[in-house]
N, C-alpha and C positions, 0 to 999 in steps of 0.2 A: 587512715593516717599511718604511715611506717616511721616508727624507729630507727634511727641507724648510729652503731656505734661510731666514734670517731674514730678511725684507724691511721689516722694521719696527724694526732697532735702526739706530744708527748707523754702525755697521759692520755689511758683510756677512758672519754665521758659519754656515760649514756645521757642521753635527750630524756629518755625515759623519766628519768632520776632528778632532773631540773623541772621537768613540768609537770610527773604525776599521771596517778591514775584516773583521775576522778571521772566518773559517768561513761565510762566504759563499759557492754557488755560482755564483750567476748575481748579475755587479751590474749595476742599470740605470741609464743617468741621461737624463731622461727633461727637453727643453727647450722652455719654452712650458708654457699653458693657466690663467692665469688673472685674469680677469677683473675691472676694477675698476668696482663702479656708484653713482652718485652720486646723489640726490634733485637734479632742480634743476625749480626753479619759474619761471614766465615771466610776469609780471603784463602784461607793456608792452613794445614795443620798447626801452626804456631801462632797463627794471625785470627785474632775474631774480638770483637768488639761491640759492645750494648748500646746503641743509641736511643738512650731513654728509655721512658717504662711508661704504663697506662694501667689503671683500676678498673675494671670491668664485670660489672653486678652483674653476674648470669642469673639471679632470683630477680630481676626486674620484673619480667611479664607476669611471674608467679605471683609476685607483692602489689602487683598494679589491681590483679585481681580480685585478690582477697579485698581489700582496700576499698574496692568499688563499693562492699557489701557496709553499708552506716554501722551495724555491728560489731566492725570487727576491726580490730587496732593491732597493728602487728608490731614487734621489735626486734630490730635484723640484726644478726651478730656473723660477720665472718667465721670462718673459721680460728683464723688470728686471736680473733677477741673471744670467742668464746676460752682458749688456751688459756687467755689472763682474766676474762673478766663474766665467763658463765657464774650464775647463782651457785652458792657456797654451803648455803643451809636451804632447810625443806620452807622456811620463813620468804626469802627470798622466791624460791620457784612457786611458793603459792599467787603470788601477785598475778601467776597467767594461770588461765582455763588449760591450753594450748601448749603442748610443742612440740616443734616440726624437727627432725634431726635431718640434714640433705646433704648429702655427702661428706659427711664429717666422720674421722675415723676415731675410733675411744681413746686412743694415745689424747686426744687434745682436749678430751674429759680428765682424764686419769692424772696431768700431768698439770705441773704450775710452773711459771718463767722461777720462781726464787727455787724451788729446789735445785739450779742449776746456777746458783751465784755462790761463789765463794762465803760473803756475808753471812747465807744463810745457816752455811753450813759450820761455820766458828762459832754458833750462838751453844750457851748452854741447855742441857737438858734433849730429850730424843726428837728427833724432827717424824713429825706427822701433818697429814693434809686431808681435807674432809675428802672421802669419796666420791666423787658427782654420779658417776653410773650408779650408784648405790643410791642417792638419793634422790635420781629420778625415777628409779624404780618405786621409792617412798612414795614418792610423788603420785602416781599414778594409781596405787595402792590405796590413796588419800582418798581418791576421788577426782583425781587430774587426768590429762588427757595428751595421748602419744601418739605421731606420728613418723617409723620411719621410711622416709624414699628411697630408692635404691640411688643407684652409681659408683663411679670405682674404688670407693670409701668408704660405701654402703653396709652392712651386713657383716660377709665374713671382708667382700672384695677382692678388689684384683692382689693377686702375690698375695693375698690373706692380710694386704696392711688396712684392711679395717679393722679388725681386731674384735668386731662383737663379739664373736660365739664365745660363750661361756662368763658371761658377764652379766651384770644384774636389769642389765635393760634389756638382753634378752630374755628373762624370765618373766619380763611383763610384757615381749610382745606374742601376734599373734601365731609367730613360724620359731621354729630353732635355723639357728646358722649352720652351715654347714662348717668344718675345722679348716679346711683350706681353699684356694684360691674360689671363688664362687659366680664370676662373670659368665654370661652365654648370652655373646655376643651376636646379633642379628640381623645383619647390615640389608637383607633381605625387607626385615621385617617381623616382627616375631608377631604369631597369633594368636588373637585370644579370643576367650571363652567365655559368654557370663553365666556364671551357674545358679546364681539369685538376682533375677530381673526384678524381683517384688523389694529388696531391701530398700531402706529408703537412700541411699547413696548413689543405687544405681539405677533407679524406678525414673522411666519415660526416658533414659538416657540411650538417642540411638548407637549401642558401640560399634555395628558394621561400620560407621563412616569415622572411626576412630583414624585417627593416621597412623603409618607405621611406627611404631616402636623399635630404635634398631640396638638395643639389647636391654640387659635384665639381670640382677642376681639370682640366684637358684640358692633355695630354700626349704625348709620342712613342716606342711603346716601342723600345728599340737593339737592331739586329739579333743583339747573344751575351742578351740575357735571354731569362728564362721569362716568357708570360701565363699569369697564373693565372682570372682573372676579368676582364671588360669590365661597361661602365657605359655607359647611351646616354640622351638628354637629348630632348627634342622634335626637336632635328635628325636621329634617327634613326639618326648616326653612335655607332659604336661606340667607344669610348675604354679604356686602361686601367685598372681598378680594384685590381687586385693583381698585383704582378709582381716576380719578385726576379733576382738576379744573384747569380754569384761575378766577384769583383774582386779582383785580385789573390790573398791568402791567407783574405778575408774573405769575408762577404755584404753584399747591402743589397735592401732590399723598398720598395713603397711601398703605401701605399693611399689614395687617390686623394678618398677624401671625407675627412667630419671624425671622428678619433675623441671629439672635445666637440661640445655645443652648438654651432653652431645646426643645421648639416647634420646631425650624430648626436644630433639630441632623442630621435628614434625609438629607434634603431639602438642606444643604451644602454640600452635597458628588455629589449632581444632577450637570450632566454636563451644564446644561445652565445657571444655578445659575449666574457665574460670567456675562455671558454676559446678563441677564436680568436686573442686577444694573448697566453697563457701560451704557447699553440704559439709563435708566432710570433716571441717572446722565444725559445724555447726554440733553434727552428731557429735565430735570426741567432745564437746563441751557441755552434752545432754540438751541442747537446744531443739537437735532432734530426735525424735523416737524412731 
């Protein structure tokens, strides 16, 4: 069963929040993927005009996936919504096992809509906002479980506007970021590697018949994780593609391309696609060894 914020009323309501957790085993909440596309016409340098607009969930096939598995109950949050309405305190993110960050850049952890209202800014006394990066790291720390996916938002990102590196969710995952822009782009196809066939995330899974991959963030893995899998780009050089960690009481993994569009156009039609993400749900929530 998926979650989805309303992004369309006036106020944001989770589904979540009216109906509860109860008799859930695995909860996800899964932030980032979906896409807004607009018709616009260009007649003239002076002349152009938007003929409507359309919502477009590029985490569909990923959430149809997950979903299929009885276990596993996801809660989707745009990017949008996560800006207004991500978990605030470590109370709130305990409610999930799970979560997924996909393309989403730290500015829309980091940042709240009212610091940027007048309002808030006339109120007495010093304006302060809980840290989210800071408390997903808690998070995890607790005994919760991370996943971040690559794309152009991903890591550090394309122009570096992801903004990870040097932030507290990268301290709990399994790579350091790199400081500036970090895409390696594939259109080829990028290659990979499995370097642990036995773990259990990638155990029986054939990756020859993996489809291409057409690009990747580059990454640094830290000397306590595991590689699971490398990705190599026309420079040859080999990078992480799968790698996870225990942190503190938790885990956290990463994977290093996209699980949407556009890098995973392929990569989503692959038959084991869904059940590499049921695992891999499964393990960051200790269901697997």
């Amino acid at each position: 069963m998926i979650r989805n914020y309303k992004f369309y009323r006036k106020k944001y309501i989770c589904e979540a929040e009216l109906i509860g957790y109860g008799g859930i085993k695995i909860r996800v909440l899964l932030a980032g993927g979906i896409l807004n596309i607009s018709p616009l016409f260009i007649t003239s340098p002076f002349c152009w005009e938007m003929k409507g607009f359309e919502f477009h969930n590029t985490a569909k096939t990923f959430l149809d996936c997950l979903t299929k598995d009885t276990e596993i109950e996801v809660t989707h949050m745009s990017t949008w919504d996560v800006y207004k309405g991500f978990p605030r305190t470590i109370e709130e993110l305990s409610k999930f096992d799970v979560i997924i960050i996909a393309d989403a850049e730290a500015q829309t952890f980091y940042l709240y809509p009212e610091f940027f209202k007048a309002a808030t800014w006339a109120k007495e006394g010093s304006l302060t906002f809980p840290n989210r990066p800071e408390l997903i790291r808690q998070y995890v720390e607790n005994g919760g479980g991370l996943l971040m996916a690559g794309g152009w938002l991903s890591f550090q990102g394309r122009f570096g506007w992801g903004q990870w590196h040097d932030t507290p969710v990268e301290e709990a995952l399994p790579v350091n970021c790199l400081p500036h822009d970090d895409l390696m782009e594939t259109p080829e196809g990028g290659k990979i590697e499995v370097v642990d066939p036995d773990h259990p995330l990638m155990k029986g899974i054939p990756w020859e018949t993996c489809p291409p991959l057409l690009g990747f963030n580059k990454t640094e893995l830290k000397p306590d994780a595991k590689l699971l899998a490398t990705i190599s780009g026309a420079n040859k050089k080999k990078y992480p593609l799968i790698a996870v960690r225990d942190y503190g009481k938790g885990r956290s993994m990463i994977f290093a391309s996209s699980i949407l569009p556009h890098w995973g156009a392929n990569f989503l039609k692959w038959k084991y696609y869904g059940e590499l993400w049921i695992r891999s749900v499964k393990w960051l929530a200790k269901k697997l060894i």
